[in-house]
C-alpha positions as CSV (number, residue, x, y, z in Angstrom):
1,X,52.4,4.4,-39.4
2,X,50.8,1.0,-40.2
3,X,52.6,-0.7,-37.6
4,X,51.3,2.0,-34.4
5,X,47.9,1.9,-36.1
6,X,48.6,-1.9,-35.7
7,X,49.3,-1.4,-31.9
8,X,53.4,-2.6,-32.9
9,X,56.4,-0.3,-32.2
10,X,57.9,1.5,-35.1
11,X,61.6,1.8,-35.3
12,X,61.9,2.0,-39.3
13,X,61.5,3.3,-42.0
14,X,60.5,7.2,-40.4
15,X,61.9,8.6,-43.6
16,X,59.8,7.0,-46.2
17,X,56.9,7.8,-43.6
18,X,57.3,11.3,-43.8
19,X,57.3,11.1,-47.8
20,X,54.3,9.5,-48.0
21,X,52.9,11.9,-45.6
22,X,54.5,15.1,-47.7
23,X,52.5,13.4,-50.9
24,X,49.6,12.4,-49.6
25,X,49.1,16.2,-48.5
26,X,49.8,17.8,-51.8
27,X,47.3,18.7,-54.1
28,X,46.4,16.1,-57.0
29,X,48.3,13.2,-55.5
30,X,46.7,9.9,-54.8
31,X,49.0,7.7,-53.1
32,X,49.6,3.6,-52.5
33,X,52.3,2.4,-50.4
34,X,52.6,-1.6,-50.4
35,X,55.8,-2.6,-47.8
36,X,56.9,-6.1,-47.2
37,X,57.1,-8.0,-43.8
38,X,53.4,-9.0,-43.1
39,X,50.2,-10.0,-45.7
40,X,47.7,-7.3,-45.1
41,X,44.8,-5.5,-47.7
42,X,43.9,-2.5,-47.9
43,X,44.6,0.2,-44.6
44,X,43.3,3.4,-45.7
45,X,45.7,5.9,-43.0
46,X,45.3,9.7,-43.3
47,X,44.1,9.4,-47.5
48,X,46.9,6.8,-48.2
49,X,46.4,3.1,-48.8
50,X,48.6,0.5,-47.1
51,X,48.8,-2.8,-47.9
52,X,51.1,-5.4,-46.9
53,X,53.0,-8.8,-48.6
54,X,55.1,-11.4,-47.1
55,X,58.5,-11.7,-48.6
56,X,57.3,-15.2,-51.0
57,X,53.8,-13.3,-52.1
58,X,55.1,-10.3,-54.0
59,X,53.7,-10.4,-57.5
60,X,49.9,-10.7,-56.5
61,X,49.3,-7.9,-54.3
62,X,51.8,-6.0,-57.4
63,X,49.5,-7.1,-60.0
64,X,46.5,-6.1,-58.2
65,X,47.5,-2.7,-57.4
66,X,48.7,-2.7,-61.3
67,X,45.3,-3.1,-62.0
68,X,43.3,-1.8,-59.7
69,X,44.9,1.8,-58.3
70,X,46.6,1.8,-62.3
71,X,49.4,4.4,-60.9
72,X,50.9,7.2,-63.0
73,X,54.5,6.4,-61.3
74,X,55.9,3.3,-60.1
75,X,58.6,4.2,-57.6
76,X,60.2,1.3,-55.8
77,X,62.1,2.6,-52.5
78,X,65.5,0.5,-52.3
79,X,67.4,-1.2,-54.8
80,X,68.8,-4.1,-52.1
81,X,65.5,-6.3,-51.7
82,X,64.5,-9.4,-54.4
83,X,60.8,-8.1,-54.7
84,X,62.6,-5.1,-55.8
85,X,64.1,-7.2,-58.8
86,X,60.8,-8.7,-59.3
87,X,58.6,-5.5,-59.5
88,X,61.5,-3.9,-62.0
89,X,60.9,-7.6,-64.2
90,X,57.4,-7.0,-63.6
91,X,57.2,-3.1,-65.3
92,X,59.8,-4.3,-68.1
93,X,56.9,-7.1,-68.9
94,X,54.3,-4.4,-68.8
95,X,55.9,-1.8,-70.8
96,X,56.1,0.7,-67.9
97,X,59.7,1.3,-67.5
98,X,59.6,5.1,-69.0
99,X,57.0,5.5,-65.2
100,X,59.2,3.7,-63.2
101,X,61.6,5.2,-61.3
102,X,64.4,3.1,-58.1
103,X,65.4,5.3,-55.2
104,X,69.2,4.1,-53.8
105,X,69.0,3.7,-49.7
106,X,72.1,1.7,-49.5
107,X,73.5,-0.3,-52.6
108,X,74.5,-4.3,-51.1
109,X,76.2,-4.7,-54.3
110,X,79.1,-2.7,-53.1
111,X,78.4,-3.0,-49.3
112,X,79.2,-6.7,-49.1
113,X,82.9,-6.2,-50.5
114,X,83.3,-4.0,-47.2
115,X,81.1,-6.7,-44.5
116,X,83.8,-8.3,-42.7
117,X,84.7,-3.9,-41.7
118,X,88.5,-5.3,-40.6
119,X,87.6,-7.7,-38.1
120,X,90.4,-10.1,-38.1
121,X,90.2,-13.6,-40.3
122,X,90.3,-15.9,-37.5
123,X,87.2,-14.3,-36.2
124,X,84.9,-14.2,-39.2
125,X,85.5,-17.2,-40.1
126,X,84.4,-18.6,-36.9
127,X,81.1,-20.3,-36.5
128,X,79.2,-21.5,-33.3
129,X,76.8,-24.5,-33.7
130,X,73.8,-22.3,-33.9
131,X,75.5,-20.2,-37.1
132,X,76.5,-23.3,-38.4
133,X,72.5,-24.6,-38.3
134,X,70.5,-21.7,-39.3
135,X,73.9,-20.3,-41.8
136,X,73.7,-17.0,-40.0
137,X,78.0,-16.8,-39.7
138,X,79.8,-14.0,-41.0
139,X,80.8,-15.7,-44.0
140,X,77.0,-16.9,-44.0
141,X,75.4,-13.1,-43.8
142,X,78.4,-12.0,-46.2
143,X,77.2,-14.3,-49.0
144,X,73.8,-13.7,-48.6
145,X,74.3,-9.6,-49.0
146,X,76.7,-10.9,-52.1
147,X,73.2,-12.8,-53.8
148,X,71.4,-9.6,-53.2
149,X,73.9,-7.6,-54.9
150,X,73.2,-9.8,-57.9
151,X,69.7,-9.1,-57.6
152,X,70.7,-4.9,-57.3
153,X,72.5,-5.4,-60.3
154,X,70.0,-6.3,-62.7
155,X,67.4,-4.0,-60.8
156,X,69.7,-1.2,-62.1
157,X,70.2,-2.8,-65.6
158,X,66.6,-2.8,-66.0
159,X,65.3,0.7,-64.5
160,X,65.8,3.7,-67.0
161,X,65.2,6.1,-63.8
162,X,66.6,6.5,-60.1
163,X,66.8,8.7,-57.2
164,X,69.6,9.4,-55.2
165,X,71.7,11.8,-53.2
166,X,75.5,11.6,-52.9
167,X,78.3,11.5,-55.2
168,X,79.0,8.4,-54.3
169,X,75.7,6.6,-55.2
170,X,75.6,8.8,-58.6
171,X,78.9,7.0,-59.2
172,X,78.0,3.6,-58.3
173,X,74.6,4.1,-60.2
174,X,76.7,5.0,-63.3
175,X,78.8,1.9,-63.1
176,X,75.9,-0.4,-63.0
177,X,74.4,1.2,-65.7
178,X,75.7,3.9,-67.6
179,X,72.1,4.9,-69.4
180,X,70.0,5.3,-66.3
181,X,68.5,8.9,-65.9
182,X,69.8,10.1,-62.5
183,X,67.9,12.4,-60.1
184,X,69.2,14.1,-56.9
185,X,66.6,14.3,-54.2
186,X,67.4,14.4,-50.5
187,X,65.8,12.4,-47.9
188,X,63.1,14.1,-45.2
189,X,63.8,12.5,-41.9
190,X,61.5,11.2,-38.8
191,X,59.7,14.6,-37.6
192,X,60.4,14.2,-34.0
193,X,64.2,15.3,-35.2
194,X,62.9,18.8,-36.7
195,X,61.4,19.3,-33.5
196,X,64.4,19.2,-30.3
197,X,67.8,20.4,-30.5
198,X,71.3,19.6,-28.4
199,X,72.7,21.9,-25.5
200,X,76.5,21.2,-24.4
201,X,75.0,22.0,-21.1
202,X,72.3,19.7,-21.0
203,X,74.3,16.7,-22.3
204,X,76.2,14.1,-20.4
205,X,80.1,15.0,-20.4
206,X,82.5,12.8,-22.4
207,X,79.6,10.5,-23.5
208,X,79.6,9.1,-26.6
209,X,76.4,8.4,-28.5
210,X,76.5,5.1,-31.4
211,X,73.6,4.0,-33.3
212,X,73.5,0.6,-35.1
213,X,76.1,-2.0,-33.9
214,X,74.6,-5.5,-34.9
215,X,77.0,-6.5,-37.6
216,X,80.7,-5.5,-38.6
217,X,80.2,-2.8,-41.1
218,X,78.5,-0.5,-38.5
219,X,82.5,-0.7,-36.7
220,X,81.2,-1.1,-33.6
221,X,84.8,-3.4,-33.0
222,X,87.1,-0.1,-34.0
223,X,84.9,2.1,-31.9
224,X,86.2,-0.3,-28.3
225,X,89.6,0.3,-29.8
226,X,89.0,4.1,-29.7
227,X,87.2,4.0,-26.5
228,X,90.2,2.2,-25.2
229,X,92.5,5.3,-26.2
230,X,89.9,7.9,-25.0
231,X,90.0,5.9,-21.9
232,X,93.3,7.1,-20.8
233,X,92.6,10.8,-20.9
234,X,88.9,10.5,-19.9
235,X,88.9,7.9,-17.5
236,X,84.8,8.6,-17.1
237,X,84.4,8.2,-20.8
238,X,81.0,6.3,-21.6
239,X,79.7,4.5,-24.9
240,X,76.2,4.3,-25.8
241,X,74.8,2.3,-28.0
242,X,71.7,0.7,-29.2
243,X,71.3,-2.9,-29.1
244,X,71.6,-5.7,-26.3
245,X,75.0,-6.6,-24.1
246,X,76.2,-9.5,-24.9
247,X,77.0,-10.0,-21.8
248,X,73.3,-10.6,-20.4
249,X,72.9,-13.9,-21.0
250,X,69.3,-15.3,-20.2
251,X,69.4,-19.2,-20.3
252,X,70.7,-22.1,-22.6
253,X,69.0,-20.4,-25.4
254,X,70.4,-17.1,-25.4
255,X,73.9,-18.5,-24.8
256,X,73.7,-20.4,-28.0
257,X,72.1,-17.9,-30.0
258,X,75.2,-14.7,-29.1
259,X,77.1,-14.5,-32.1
260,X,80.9,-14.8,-33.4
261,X,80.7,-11.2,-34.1
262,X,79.0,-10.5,-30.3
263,X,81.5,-13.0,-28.9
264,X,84.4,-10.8,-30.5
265,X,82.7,-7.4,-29.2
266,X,83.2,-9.0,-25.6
267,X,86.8,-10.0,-26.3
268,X,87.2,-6.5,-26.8
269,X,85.4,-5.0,-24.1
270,X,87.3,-8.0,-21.8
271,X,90.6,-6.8,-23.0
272,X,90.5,-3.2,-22.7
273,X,88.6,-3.0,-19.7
274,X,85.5,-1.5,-20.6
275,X,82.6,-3.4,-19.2
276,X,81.9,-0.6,-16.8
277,X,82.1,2.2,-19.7
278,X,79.6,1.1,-22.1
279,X,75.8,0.9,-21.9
280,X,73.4,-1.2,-24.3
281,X,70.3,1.3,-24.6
282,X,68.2,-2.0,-26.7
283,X,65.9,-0.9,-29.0
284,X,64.3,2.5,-29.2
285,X,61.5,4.8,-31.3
286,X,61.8,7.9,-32.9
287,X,61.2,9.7,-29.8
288,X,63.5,7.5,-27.7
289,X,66.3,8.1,-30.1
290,X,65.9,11.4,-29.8
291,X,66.5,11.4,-26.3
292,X,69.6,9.0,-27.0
293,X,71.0,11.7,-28.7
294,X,70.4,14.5,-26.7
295,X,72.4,12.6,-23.8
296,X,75.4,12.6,-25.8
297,X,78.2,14.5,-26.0
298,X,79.4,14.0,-29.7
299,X,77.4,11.7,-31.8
300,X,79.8,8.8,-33.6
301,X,79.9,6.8,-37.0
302,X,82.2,4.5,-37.5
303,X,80.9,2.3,-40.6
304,X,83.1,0.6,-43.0
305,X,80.1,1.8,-45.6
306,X,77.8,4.2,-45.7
307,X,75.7,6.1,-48.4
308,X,74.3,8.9,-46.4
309,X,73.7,7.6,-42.9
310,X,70.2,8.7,-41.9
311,X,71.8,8.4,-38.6
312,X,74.2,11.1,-38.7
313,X,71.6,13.2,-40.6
314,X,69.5,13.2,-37.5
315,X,72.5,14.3,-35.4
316,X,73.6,16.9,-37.4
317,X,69.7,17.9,-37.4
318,X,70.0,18.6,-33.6
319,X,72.8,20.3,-34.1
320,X,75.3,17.7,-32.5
321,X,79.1,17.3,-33.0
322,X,79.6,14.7,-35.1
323,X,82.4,12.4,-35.7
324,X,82.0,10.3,-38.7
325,X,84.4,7.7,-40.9
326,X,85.3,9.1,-44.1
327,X,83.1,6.0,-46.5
328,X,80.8,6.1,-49.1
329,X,78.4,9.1,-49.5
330,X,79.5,10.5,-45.8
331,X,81.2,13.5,-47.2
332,X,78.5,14.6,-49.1
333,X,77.1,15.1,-45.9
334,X,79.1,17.2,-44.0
335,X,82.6,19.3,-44.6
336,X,85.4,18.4,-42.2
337,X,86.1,20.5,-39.4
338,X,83.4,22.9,-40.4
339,X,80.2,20.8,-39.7
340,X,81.7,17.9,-38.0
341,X,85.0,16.0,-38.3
342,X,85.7,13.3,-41.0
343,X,88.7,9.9,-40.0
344,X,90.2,7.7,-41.8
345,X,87.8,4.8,-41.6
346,X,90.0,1.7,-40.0
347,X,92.3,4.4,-38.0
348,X,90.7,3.5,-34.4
349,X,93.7,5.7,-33.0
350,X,92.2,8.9,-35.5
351,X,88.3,8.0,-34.0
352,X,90.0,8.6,-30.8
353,X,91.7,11.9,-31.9
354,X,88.6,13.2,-33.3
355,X,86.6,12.7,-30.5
356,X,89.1,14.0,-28.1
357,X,89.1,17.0,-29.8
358,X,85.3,17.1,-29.1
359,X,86.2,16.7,-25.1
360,X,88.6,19.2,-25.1
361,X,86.8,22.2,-27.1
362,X,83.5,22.5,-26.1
363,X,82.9,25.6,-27.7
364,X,84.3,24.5,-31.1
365,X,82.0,21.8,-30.7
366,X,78.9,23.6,-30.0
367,X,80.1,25.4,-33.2
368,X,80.7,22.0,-35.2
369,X,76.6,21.3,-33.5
370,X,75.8,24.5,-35.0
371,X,77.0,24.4,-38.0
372,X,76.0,20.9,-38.8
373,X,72.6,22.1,-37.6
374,X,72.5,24.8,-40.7
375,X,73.7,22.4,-42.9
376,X,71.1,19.5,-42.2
377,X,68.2,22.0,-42.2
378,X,69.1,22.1,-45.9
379,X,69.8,18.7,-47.3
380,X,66.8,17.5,-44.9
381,X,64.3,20.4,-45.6
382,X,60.6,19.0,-45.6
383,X,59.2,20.9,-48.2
384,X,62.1,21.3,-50.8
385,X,62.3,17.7,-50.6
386,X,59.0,17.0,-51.2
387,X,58.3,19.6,-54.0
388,X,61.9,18.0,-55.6
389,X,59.8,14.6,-55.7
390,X,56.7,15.8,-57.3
391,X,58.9,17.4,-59.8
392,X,60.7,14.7,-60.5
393,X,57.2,12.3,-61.0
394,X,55.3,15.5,-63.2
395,X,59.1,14.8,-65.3
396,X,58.6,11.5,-65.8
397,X,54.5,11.6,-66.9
398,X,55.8,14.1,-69.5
């Protein structure tokens, strides 16, 4: 919200957005949001107050709202983040642990163990000159989710509260620390997603529709060894995915900048012959996403990781087919072959079966779409979500 009022494009963050704007209409409930990226004061936006830090300016702008807005509940949205660490010292320090409560988006302490997703040794441990300057390798980016892991850690250690929504967070939460109080609350999604819903008819035959493919664990690699295989049945098969080719190469600069990992992806594509069946859609908003999906035939995750994938949330919220890798939280999401279909995660040859099926049955997948529609309605419902949250704060002021 901040960054449209700010005349920016918005492509993050929609699901703490519509939170905030689920609080801020409910009776009683004053409400300060302070986010990380850029050094702002106070943005008063539709009776909630924004401000902003830069990533080395945490603690001020923490103390001051400490002082000055004196909240009831202290509720600090991912676990993954140093400032995180910081504002969980800072409410040990100021006795306010018993108002304090983490909410698990992803957890790096266990997603950095699955970074490198399969690709093969020789490639991650490559580095080009520019990785090698600015330590942005593989290995580079795999250590540096490893040190904020540490930081998750003691976050966890030193919360007596969290939030979360799968079985497979309530597990890892456990592990870190067997005291902490766990709540289940389900995520509300960007709105634009409540709003439109797929037709079979209306979508693009045998196209397949990816999300995030910047780095390995979103399997972006094992999805060009599935295309391959779809290929040969479905010679007009198409892949679409968010993010820039690698192959459109703008000057020196550019050049140096494409990564090992973007380097392998056009091995890949080179090797299995599938320049002309894959299109980089770049970066896209809520409503642009929507439209990404609706194109598509069967929506696709592939991550080596995943606690619950807002991603395939908002395609099972069209009521899309989905084909998802069997990680993390992802079955808490959907059953197999009832509200989309569920592969053995580094099985490219299974991705391929899956979606096949897909091709082949379109009224089992309209059925899948429907289905999955049903079921996201309920783990993404607006209002139960919201009341769940205000519950669980009027628990904790107890």
């Amino acid at each position: 919200m901040v960054a449209r009022y700010r005349g920016r494009k918005s492509l993050y963050g929609g699901w703490l957005e519509q939170s905030a704007k689920i609080l801020s209409q409910s009776e009683g409930i004053s409400l300060a949001v302070l986010s990380m990226g850029e050094a702002y004061d106070e943005i008063m936006l539709d009776g909630v107050r924004y401000y902003g830090f830069c990533a080395d300016a945490f603690i001020p702008k923490f103390d001051m709202l400490l002082q000055e807005f004196e909240p009831d509940i202290i509720h600090i949205w991912g676990t993954e983040y140093q400032h995180s660490y910081e504002a969980m010292c800072k409410v040990k320090e100021e006795n306010l642990q018993e108002r304090t409560i983490l909410s698990i988006q992803g957890l790096v302490s266990v997603y950095w163990q699955h970074y490198y997703a399969g690709v093969p040794e020789k490639i991650y441990k490559k580095k080009t000159v520019y990785e090698l300057v600015k330590k942005c390798s593989l290995e580079h980016m795999r250590e540096a989710m490893k040190a904020q892991g540490a930081y998750e850690q003691t976050c966890f250690l030193l919360a007596k509260h969290c939030i979360g929504r799968t079985d497979w967070d309530l597990a890892c939460a456990k592990q870190m620390n067997p005291e902490i109080h766990y709540y289940k609350c389900n995520e509300t999604l960007r709105e634009v997603f409540y709003q439109n819903e797929w037709s079979h008819e209306a979508c693009e035959k045998h196209t397949i529709v990816f999300s995030q493919a910047h780095y390995p664990i979103k399997g972006l690699h094992n999805m060009m060894k599935a295309l391959a295989i779809v290929k040969r049945n479905y010679p007009d098969v198409k892949l679409k995915t968010l993010g820039v080719s690698p192959f459109e190469i703008n000057g020196i600069k550019q050049y140096l900048k494409r990564s090992t990992y973007q380097r392998y992806i056009m091995e890949l594509v080179q090797k299995y012959d599938l320049k002309n069946h894959i299109e980089w859609v770049g970066s896209l908003d809520a409503k642009q996403m929507v439209e990404h999906y609706l194109h598509g035939n069967v929506f696709v995750c592939a991550s080596a990781i995943e606690n619950s994938s807002n991603s395939i949330g908002e395609a099972m919220l069209l009521g899309m087919p989905v084909v998802a890798s069997d990680v993390g939280g992802i079955k808490s999401l959907l059953v197999h072959e009832k509200e989309g279909l569920l592969y053995q995660q580094d099985a490219p040859y299974m991705l391929a079966d899956c979606i096949e099926r897909i091709f082949k049955n379109p009224e089992w997948a309209m059925e899948l779409g429907k289905s999955a529609k049903e079921k996201a309605s309920i783990t993404h419902d607006r209002m139960k979500n919201g009341n769940d949250l205000i519950k669980i704060y009027e628990e904790l002021k107890q």
